[in-house]
Structures are given as C-alpha cells and as structure tokens.
C-alpha positions as CSV (number, residue, x, y, z in Angstrom):
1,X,108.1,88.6,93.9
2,X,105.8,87.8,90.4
3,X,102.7,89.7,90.6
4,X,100.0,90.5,88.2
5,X,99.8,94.4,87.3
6,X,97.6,96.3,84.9
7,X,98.7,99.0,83.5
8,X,96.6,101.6,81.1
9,X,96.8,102.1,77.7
10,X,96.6,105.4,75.6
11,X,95.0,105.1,72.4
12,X,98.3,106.1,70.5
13,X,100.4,104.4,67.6
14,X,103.2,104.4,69.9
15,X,103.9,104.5,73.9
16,X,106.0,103.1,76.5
17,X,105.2,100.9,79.7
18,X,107.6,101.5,83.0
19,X,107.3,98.4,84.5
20,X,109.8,96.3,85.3
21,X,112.9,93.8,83.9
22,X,110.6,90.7,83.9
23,X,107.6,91.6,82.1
24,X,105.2,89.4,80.2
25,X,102.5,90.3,79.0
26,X,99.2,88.4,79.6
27,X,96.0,90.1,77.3
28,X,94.2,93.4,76.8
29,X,90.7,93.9,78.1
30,X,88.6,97.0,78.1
31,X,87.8,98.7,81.6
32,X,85.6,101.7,82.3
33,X,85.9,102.5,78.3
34,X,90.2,102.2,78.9
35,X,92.2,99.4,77.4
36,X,94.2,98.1,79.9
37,X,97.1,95.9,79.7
38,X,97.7,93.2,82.1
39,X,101.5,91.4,82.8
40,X,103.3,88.7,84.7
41,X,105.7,90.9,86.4
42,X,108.3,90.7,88.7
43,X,108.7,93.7,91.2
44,X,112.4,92.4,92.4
45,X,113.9,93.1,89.1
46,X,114.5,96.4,87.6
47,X,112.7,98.9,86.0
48,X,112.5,99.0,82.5
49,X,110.4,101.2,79.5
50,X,108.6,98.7,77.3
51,X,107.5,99.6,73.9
52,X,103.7,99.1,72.9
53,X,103.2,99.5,69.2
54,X,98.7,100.0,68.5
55,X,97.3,99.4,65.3
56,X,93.8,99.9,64.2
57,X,92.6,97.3,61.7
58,X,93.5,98.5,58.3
59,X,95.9,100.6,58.9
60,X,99.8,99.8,57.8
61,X,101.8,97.5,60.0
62,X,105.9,98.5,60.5
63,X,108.3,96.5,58.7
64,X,109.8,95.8,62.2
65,X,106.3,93.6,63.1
66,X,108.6,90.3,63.1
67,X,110.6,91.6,66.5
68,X,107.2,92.1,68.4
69,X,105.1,89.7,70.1
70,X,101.3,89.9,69.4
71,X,99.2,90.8,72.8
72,X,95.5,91.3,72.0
73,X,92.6,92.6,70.4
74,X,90.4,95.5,71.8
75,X,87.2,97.0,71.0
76,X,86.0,100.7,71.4
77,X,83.2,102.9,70.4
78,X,81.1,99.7,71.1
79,X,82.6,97.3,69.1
80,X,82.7,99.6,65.9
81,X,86.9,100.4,66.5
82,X,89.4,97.2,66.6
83,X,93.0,97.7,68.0
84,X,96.0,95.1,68.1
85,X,98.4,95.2,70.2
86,X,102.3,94.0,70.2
87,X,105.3,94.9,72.5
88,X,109.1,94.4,71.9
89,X,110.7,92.1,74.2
C-alpha cells in the first residue's frame, strides 16, 4: 500500500534512508529544529538503503550531481544555514 512516511535527516554530507523499493521523495521541511524528509512510498515492496547526499550553500558539489534528483531546501540556525538536498534513484 502507497503511504506517506517522514523520515529524519542528520545534518551530514552523506547518509542513507531504509525505506523501501518504491520510494519518491516529496520535499524537506524543518520540524522541532530536524529536517525531515517526507516520501511516496510503498510498504509492499522491499526494503531498500537510499542515498541522501547534503550540501550547504557554497560548499563543492560531487561530480556525480547529474545521477541525483534535487529534493529541497532547508533552513537552520534561523534562517542563517541553507542545505540542499538530492538522493540517487
């Protein structure tokens, strides 16, 4: 069955989401200070690690960017840090 999950994000360069086989990320909104990710998935597929690259603005973007899908844009220390997110399909 398709549901919509959220599932929280660490404020690293590089992690990994176990979710599940159909997976599509929806956007990115801040929750109690966390960034949270939230996805179309579906929980009658199987599971799967999805990789979640974060980038801060400025910083250098992997040469790799072209195989990942854009998600959002969060904010932190009130406004003042700006993250992008993008996941491999």
């Amino acid at each position: 069955m398709r549901r919509i999950f959220k599932y929280e994000l660490m404020v690293t360069d590089f992690q990994t989401v176990n979710s599940y086989n159909y997976f599509k990320p929806l956007s990115i909104i801040v929750q109690d200070g966390r960034p949270m990710l939230y996805a179309i998935i579906d929980d009658e597929t199987g599971s799967r690690q999805w990789p979640i690259r974060t980038y801060g603005t400025g910083q250098d973007v992997d040469d790799n960017e072209c195989d990942e899908q854009f998600v959002g844009t969060y904010t932190l220390v009130e406004g003042i840090v700006v993250y992008h997110v993008f996941w491999r399909y």
